[in-house]
N, C-alpha and C positions, 0 to 999 in steps of 0.2 A: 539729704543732699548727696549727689553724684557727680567728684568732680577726678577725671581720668590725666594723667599726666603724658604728655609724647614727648621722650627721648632722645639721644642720640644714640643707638643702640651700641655694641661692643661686638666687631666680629673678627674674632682671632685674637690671640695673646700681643699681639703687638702694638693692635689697633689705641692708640689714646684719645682721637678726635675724629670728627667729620666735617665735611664741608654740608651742608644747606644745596643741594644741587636743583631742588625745584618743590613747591609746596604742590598736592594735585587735586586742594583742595583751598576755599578761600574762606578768610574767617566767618561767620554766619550760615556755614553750610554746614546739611543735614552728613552725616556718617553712620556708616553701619560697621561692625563690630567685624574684621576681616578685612575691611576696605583698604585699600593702599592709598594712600594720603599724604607720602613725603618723599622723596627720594633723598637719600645721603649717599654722599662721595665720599671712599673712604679711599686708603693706599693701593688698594687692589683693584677697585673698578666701583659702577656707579650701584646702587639696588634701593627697593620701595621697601618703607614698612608702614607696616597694614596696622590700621586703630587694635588700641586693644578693647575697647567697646564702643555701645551706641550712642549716640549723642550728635552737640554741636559742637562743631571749632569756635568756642570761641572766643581763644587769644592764639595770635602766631606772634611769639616771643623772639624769633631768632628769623632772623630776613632771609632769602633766597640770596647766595653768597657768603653766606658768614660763615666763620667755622667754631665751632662748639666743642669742647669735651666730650668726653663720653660719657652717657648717665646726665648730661647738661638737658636742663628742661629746654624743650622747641617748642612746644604749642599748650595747650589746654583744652580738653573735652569736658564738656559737662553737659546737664538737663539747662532745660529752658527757663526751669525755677530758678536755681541758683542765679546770686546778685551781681553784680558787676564788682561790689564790693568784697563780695566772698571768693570773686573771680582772682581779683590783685592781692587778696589775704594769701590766696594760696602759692598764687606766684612770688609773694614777699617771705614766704616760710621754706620753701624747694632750695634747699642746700645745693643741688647740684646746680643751681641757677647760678652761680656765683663759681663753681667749678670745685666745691668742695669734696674731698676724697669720696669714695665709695666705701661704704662698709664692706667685710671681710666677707666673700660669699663661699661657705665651705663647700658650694657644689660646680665652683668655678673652675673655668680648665685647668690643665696640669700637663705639662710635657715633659716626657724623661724617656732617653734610651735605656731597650729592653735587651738586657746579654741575649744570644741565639746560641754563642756555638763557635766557635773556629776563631775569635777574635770578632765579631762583627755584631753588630748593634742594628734595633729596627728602631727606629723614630715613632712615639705612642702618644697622641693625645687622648687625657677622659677627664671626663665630664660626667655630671647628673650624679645623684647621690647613689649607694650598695643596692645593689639588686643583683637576681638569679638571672636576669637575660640582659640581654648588651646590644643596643644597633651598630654595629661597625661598618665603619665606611671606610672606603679603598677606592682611591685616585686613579685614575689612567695613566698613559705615555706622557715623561716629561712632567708633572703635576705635581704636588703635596698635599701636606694640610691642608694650604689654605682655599684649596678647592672647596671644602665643605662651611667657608665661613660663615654663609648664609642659610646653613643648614641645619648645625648642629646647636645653636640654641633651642631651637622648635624642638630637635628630639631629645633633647634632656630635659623638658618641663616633665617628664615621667617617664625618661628611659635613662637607662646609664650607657654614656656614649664612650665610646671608643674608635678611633680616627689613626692612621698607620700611615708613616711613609713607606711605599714601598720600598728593598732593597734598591739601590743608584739614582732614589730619589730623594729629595731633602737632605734631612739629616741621618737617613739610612746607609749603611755600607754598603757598598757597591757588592755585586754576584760575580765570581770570576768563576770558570770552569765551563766541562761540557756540555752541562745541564742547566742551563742557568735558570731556564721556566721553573724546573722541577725543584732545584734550589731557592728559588724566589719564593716558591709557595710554600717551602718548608719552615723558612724563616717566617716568614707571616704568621706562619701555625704554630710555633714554636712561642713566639710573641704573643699570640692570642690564648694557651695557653695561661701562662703568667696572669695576664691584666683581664682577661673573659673567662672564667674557666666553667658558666653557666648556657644557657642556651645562645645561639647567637640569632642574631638578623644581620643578614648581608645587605648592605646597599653598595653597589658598586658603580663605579662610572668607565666608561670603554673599555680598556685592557684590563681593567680591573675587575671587567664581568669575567673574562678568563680567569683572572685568581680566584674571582669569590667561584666560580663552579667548578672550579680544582678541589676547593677546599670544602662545597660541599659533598663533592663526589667522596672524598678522604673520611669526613665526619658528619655522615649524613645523621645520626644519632643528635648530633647536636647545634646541627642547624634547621632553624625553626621555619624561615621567609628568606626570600630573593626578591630584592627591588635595582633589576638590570637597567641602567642609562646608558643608553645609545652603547651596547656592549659589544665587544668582536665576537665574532662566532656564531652568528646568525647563517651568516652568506659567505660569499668567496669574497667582494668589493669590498675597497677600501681604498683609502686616499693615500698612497704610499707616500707621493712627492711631501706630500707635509711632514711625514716621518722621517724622509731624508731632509727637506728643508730642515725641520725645526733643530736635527744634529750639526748641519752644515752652518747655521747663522751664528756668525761671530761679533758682527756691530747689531747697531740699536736698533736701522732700518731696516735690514732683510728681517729682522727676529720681530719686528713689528709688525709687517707684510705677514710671518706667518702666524704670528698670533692672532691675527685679523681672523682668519678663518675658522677660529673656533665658535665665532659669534655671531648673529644674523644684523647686528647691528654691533660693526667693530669699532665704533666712538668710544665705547663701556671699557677697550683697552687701555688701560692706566699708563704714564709712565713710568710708576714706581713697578707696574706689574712689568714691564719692560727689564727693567733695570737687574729688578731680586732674578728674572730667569736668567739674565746675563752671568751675574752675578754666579748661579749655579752654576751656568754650564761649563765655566771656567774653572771649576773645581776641578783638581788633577783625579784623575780618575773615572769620572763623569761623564767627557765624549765617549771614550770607551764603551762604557756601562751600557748608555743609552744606543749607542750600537748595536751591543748583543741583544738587547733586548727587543731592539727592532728588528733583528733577525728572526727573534719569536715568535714575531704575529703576522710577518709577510716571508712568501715564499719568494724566488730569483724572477719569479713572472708577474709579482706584486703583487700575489694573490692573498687573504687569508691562511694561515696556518690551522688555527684555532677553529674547532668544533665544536658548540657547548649545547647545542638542539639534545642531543642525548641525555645527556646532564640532564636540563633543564627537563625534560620531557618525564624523566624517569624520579624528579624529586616529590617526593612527598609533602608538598608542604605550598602553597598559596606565591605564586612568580608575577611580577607585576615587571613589565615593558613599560619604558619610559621613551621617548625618542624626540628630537625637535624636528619640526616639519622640515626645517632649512639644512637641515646637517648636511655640511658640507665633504667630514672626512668618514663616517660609518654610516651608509646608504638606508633607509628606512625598509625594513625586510618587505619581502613579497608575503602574502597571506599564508602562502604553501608551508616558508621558512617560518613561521611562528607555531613555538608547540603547542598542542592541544591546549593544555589548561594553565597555558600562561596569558595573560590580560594587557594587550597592547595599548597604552597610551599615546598619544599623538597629540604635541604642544604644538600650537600654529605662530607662526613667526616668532619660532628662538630657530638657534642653531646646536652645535654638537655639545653645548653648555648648559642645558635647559635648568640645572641646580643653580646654577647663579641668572641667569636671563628669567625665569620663571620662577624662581624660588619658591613662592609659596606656593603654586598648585605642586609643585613636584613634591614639599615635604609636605601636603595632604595626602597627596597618592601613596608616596610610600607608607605612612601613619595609615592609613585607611588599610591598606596591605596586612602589614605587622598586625594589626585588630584582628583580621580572618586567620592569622596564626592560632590565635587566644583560645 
């Protein structure tokens, strides 16, 4: 007997429940193991999860609109053997059907600020159990954590993850001084250090393709893969105005107009995901931060700063390009601008989000990546 249980999955330490935002499959229908078959709405925005095996739907437990715990059974997969009766045995034994606690998962996430240096703290999640190598993920301009929500379950089923705010974002200390690039990425190192002290794999999203190829330029010894999303430093173009907008938006509407354009379908904008950036930006300290840092990645002409083709060109080690076809603020490179032996992906209708709009082909690609490290 094969009978598979669907979810409400967990993304992010915060997350307790989801909404039922649409079933993409109806009870009696055939599934394949990968398939995307539900969408849940969570605090941050809407995303699919995919069967975890083959089979039929079929029970849909939890209706389109409802909202469910996390760990609360939604549907039922099984063979075509199993009984109708064995179907409701197993729905009548799912503890979490009822909303009952989750057992204690010793490989579940864990956040704690990491000392760097001078008084100032980098914001660290990790996840997956002790290992020699570590995928670290690194958020772009304005971002955090919870950029990778949708990501970092997939790479802790067998990697030990580690996730960072960068300095003047999250729960990170803001960078004061002349250098603030050069300082941003020391702190990172300094952090990574501590919590990674094994090989790494970089997956980076926009400005954070800058940090990860600072930092592998710094410790090429010990970084293994580069998995760049939609990164600066390809080209000269870039979407300045959204960098100045997104500093400049102090109510709910401008900051929603510009959070629109991270997504080729900006309905998926939450407005809890609204609210926490409000939220941040109002942190003393914070316009500032994000100031200088904007000053890092565009020049007085709006150009690019950042040059990472070198970098990239010269690592040793398997670079995977990630890019949404729609991206609206980092222009999808010319042929020219892609280095030799890095592997451009191109998602068709996401936009500059492709890790939450796409999720699961993006955390194939990268997983498929990190493999040609091994």
């Amino acid at each position: 007997m094969s009978i598979e249980a669907v979810t409400i999955p967990k993304w992010g330490m915060t997350m307790t429940e989801g909404i039922v935002a649409d079933w993409l499959v109806a009870e009696g229908d055939e599934v394949s193991r990968g398939q995307e078959i539900i969408e849940v709405e969570s605090t941050k925005t809407t995303n699919a999860v995919e069967s975890a095996a083959s089979g039929i739907l079929r029970r849909i437990v939890v209706q389109v609109g409802d909202t469910a715990p996390v760990g609360a059974l939604v549907g039922v997969i099984a063979d075509a053997s199993v009984s109708d009766e064995e179907i409701e045995a197993f729905i009548a034994s799912f503890a979490d059907a009822n909303g009952a606690a989750d057992e204690v998962d010793p490989n579940a996430p864990s956040v704690k600020p990491i000392e760097v240096g001078e008084g100032r703290v980098v914001n660290v999640l990790t996840m997956g159990g002790d290992a020699e190598e570590s995928i670290v993920l690194v958020h772009g301009f304005g971002g955090d954590l919870s950029t990778w929500l949708f990501n970092q379950d997939a790479f802790a089923k067998d990697h030990r993850v580690v996730a960072v705010d960068l300095p003047g974002h999250g729960a990170s200390t803001p960078i004061q001084g002349s250098d603030v690039f050069g300082d941003l990425v020391s702190a990172v190192e300094r952090a990574l250090e501590s919590v990674a002290p094994g090989k790494l794999h970089l997956v980076a999203h926009s400005f954070g393709g800058a940090v990860a190829a600072a930092l592998a330029s710094r410790q090429s010894g010990r970084v293994a893969s580069l998995s760049l999303i939609a990164p600066v430093g390809l080209g000269k173009q870039i979407n300045k105005s959204f960098l100045d907008d997104f500093i400049s938006a102090e109510r709910r509407r401008p900051l929603k107009e510009v959070l629109e354009r991270l997504l080729a379908d900006p309905s998926k904008i939450s407005n809890d995901m609204i609210e926490g950036t409000l939220r941040f930006k109002r942190l003393e300290g914070v316009p500032e931060a994000l100031s200088a840092i904007r000053d890092t990645i565009v020049d007085e002409n709006g150009q690019q700063r950042h040059w990472i083709a070198g970098t990239v060109a010269d690592f040793n080690g398997p670079v995977a390009l990630i890019w949404g076809e729609k991206d609206q603020i980092v222009p999808l490179p010319s042929e020219s601008q892609v280095p030799s032996q890095a592997k451009l992906n191109v998602i068709r209708g996401v936009g500059h989000m492709p890790q939450m709009e796409a999720a699961s082909e993006v955390n194939s690609l990268v997983l498929e990546n990190i493999a040609r490290a091994k």
